[in-house]
C-alpha positions as CSV (number, residue, x, y, z in Angstrom):
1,X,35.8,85.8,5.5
2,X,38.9,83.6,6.7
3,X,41.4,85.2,9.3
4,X,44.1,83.2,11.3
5,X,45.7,84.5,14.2
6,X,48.9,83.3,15.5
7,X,49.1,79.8,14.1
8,X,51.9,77.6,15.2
9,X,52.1,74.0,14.0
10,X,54.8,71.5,15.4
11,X,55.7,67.5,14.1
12,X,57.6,66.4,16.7
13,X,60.8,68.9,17.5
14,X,60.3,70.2,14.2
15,X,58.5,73.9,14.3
16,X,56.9,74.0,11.1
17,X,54.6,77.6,11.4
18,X,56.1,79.6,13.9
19,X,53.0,82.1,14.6
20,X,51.2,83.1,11.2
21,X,48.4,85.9,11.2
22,X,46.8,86.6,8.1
23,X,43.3,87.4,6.5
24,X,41.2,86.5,3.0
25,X,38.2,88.5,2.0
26,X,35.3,87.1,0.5
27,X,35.7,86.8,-3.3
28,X,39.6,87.0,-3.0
29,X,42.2,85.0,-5.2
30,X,44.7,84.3,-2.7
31,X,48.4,82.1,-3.6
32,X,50.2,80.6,-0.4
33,X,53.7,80.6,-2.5
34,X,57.4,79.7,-0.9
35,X,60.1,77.2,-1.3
36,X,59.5,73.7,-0.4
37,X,59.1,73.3,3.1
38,X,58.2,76.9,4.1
39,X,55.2,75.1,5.7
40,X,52.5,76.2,2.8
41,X,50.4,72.9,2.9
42,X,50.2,72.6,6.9
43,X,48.9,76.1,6.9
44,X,46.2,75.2,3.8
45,X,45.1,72.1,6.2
46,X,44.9,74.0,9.7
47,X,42.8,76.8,7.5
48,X,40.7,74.0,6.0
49,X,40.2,72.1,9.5
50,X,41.5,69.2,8.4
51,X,44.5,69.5,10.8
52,X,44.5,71.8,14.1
53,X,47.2,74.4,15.5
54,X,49.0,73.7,18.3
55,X,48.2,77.0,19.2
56,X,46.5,79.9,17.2
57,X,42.8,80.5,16.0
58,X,40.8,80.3,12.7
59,X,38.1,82.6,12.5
60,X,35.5,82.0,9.9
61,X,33.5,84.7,9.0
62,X,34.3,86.1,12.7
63,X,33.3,82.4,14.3
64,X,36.1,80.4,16.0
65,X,36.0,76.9,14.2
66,X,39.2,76.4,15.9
67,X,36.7,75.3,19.0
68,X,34.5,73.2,17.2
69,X,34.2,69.3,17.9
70,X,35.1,66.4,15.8
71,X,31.7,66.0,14.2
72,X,30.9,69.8,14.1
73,X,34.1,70.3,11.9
74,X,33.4,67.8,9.6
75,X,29.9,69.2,9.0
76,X,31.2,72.6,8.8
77,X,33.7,71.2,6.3
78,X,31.5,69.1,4.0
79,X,29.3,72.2,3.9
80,X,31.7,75.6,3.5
81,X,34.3,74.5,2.0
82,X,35.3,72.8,-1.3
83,X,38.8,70.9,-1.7
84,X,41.2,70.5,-4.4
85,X,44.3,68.3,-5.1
86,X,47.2,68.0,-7.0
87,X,45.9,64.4,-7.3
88,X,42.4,64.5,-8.1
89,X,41.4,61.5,-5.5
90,X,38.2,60.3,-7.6
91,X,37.1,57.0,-7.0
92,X,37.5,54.4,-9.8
93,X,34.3,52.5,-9.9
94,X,32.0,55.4,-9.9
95,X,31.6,57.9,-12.9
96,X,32.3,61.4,-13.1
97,X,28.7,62.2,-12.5
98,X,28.8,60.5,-8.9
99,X,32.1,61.4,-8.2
100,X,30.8,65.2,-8.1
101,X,27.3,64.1,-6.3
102,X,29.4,62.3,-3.3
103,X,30.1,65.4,-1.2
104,X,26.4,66.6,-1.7
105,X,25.0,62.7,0.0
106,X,27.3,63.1,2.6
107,X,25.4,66.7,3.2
108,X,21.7,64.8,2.9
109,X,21.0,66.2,-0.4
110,X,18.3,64.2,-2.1
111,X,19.9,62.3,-5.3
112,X,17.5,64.1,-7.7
113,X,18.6,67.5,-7.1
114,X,22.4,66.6,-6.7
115,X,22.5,64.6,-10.0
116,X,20.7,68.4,-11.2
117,X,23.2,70.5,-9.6
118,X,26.2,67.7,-10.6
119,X,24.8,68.0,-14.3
120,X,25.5,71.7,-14.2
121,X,28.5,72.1,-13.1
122,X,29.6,69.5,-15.7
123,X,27.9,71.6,-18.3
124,X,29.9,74.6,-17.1
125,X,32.9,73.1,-17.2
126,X,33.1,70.9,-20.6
127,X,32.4,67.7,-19.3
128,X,28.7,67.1,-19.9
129,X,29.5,64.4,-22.5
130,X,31.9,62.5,-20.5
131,X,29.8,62.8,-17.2
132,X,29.1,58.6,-17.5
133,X,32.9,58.0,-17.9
134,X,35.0,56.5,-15.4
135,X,38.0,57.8,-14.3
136,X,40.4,55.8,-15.8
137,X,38.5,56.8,-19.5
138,X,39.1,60.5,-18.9
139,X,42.6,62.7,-19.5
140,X,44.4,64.2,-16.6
141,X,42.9,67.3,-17.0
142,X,39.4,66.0,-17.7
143,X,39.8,64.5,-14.2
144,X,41.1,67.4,-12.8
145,X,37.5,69.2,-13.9
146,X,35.5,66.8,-12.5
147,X,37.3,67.4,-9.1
148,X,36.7,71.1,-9.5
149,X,32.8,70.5,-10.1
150,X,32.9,68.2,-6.9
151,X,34.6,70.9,-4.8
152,X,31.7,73.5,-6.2
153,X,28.8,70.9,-5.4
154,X,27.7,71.9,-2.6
155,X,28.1,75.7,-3.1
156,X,31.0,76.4,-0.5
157,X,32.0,80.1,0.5
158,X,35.8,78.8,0.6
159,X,37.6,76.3,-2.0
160,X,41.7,75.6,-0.9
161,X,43.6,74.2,-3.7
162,X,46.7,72.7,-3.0
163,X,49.1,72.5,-6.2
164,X,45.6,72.0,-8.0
165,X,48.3,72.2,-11.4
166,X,50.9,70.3,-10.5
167,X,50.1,67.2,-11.8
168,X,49.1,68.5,-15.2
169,X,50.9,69.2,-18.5
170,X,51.0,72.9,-19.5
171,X,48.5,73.7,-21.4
172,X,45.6,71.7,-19.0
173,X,47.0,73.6,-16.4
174,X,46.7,77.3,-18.4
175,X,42.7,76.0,-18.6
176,X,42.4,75.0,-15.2
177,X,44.0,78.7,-13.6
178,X,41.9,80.4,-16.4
179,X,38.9,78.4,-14.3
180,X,39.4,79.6,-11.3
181,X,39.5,83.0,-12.8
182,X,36.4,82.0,-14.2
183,X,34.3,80.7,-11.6
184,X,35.6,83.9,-9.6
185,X,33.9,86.0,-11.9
186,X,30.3,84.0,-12.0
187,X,30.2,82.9,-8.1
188,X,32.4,85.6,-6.5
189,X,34.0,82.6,-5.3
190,X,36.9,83.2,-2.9
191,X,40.1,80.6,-2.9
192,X,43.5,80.2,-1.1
193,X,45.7,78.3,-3.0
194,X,48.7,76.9,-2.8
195,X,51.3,77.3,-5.8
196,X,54.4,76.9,-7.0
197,X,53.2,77.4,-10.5
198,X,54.5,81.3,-10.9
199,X,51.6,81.6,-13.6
200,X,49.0,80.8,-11.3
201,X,50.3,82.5,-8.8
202,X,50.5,85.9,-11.2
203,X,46.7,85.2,-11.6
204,X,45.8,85.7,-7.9
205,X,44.7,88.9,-6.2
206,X,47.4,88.5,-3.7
207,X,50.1,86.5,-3.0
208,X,52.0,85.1,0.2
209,X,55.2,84.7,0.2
210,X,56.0,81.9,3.3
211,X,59.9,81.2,4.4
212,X,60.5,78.7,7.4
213,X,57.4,79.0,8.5
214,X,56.2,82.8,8.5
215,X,54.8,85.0,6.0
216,X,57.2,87.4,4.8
217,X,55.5,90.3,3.2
């Protein structure tokens, strides 16, 4: 599905990835793991188009999004692939309901039928009675759910999580990897995350080990 091919990423005269190659396949579990600084989360944002190599190509699902244009990798994005934070990054004045539903408007999805598909995915994951709360009324894993079912909401092939536990207590976090095991299971859904949580990263399929930006194993 996803397959990188000689990625190199540079901030200034520091070389962060120094020519990475590697592949996911559809329906994979896949942790990004390494010390701090191994270059784990520029890798997770050139793979997720929101940043771009300085050299290197992403393939997805053998086409080159590496070439597309500003506005074609945005619509690509909104539509393939789902996101997740260690901050969830919901926005305080709306509810949990049209948190979710935001990445479906920005697709063109008529309210009615992402309001349904919102509903669902807040079914499935708990949250059906709190779907009217705001933010600021739900826990820290209650928000971390609802930023899950927005990453699902428009069906993506992909989801990248980036330290998608690392902001929670232990036992939300247990829930949350148990999720992604989960949703795995009902959707086939694929996801590259990125981890230092070794539990998490016990869960996955595979793991990648980076060090000063290469993959080691």
């Amino acid at each position: 599905m996803l397959r990188a091919q000689a990625i190199h990423k540079s901030y200034g005269k520091l070389h962060i990835l120094k020519g990475v190659d590697l592949q996911v396949e559809k329906g994979e579990i896949v942790a990004i793991v390494g010390a701090s600084g191994a270059g784990k989360s520029s890798l997770l944002n050139i793979l997720s188009t929101l940043d771009k190599p300085d050299s290197g190509q992403v393939f997805f699902d053998g086409y080159n999004i590496s070439k597309l244009s500003h506005s074609h990798v945005s619509e690509f994005r909104n539509r393939k692939i789902g996101f997740i934070f260690q901050f969830h990054h919901l926005l305080a004045e709306f509810n949990a309901l049209e948190n979710v539903c935001i990445p479906a408007f920005i697709a063109g999805t008529p309210k009615v039928v992402a309001e349904k598909r919102a509903t669902e995915l807040l079914e499935k994951l708990g949250l059906d009675a709190r779907k009217h709360h705001k933010p600021n009324q739900l826990s820290g894993g209650e928000q971390q759910r609802v930023a899950v079912a927005r990453a699902l909401i428009n069906n993506p092939s992909l989801i990248f999580a980036d330290e998608p536990s690392g902001n929670l207590d232990s036992n939300n976090a247990r829930e949350l990897h148990e999720l992604f095991i989960r949703l795995r299971a009902e959707f086939n859904q694929t996801f590259v995350i990125v981890t230092h949580n070794e539990d998490l990263a016990g869960l996955a399929d595979r793991q990648i080990i980076m060090k000063d930006g290469l993959i080691t194993n």
